[in-house]
N, C-alpha and C positions, 0 to 999 in steps of 0.2 A: 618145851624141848629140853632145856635146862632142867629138867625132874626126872624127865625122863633117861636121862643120860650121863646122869650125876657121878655113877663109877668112870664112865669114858672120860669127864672132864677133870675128876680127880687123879687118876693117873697120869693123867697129861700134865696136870699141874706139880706133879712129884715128879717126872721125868721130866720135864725141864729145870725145874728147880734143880736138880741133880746133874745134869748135862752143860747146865751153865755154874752151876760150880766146882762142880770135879775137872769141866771139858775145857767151856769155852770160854773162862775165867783167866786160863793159863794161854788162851791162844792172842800172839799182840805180832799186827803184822807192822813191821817199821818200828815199833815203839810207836806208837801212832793210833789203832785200832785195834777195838775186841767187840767181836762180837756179843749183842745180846739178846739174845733167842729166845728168852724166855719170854718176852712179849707175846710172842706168835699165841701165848693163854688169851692173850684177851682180844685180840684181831681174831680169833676163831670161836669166842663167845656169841651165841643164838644173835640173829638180825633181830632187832628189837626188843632184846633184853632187858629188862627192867633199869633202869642208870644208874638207881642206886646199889642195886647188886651189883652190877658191873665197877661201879665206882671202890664198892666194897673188896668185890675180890683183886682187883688191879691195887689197892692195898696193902692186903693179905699180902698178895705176888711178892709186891716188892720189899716190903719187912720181912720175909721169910727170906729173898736173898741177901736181908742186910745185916740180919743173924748170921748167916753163913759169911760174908764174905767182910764183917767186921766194917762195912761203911754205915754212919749214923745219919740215917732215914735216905739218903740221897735216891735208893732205888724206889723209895716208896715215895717219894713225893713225886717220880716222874711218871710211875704206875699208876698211881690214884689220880693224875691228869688225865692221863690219856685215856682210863677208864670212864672219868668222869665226860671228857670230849667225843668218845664213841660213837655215841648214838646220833649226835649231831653229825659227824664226820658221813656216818654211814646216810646219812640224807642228803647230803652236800654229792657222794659217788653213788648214788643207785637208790630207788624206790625203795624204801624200808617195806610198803604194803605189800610190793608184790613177793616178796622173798621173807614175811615176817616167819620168824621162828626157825629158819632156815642155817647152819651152820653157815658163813662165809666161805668160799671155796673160789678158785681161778676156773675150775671146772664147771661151777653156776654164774660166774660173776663176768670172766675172763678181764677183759682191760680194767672193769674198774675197781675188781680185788685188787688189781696190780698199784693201780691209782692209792685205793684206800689206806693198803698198807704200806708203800711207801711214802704219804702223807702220817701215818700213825709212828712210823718208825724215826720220819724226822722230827716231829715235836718231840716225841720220848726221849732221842737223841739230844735234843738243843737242849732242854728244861739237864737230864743227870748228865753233860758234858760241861754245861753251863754251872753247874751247883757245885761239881766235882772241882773245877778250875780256881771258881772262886773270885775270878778276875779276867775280865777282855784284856788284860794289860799285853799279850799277845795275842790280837785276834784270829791272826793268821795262824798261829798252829790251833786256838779252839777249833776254827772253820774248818782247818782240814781233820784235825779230829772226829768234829764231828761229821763230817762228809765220807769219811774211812769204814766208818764204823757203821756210817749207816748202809751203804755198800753191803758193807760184810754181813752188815744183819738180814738185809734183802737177800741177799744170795742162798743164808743158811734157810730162811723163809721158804726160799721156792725150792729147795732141795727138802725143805719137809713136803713141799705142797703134792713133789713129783711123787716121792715117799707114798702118801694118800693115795693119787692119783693111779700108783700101779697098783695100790694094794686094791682100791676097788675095782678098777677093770680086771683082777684077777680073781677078782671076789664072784667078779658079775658071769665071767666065761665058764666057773665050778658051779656052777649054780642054775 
């Protein structure tokens, strides 16, 4: 599915990369949260995706936005986590066999896309809020940091999802 699709995920990977640093880099609600969208690359990588590719490109992801946004390694170390936890994740919320090769989607999965990804989006969140800080020495604002952001990254998530979601039912009614 992943060969097959290789321009759709490459795009997708330039335009996040690009929308999280031009966009939602600059967006801080409270001084407290920022969203980071750029995850939604590897929560929407094929069901059963090889781990090491996925580990690989969740990597990639993150050093491409630590070039741009001058932080040293902290996006990639939480990218190539959660890359690397994926596949397990996705066994823990839903049958890999019966959906293998399958894009991820709320549209195929419903509750337990919703599950998966905001389980993917709090580890990503605790590992770069946690490496970012440097120190529990106030836990209470890491906690809600990270709670803020993971929020907001859920939110942007299902406004791509909805995004999808009209474009194929319009896809489907022209057709």
């Amino acid at each position: 599915m992943l060969k097959n699709n290789i321009i759709k995920y490459l795009l997708m990977f330039i335009i996040l990369v690009l929308l999280q640093v031009l966009v939602f880099n600059r967006i801080s609600l409270f001084d407290y949260a920022v969203p980071f969208a750029y995850i939604y690359f590897i929560i929407k990588l094929p069901i059963g995706c090889n781990r090491n590719l996925t580990t690989f490109l969740g990597f990639l992801l993150g050093f491409v936005i630590d070039i741009f946004c001058n932080t040293p390694g902290i996006n990639a170390a939480a990218t190539t986590l959660i890359g690397f936890v994926c596949h397990p994740i996705q066994n823990l919320f839903f049958m890999t066999d019966d959906y293998n090769e399958q894009t991820p989607s709320f549209n195929l999965l419903g509750a337990a896309f919703i599950k998966f990804m905001i389980f993917m989006t709090l580890i990503h969140h605790v590992v770069l809020i946690s490496i970012e800080s440097f120190s529990y020495f106030n836990l209470e604002l890491v906690l809600l940091r990270i709670l803020l952001s993971s929020v907001l990254t859920c939110i942007l998530i299902f406004a791509f999802e909805g995004l999808s979601l009209k474009k194929k039912s319009s896809w489907q009614k022209t057709s």
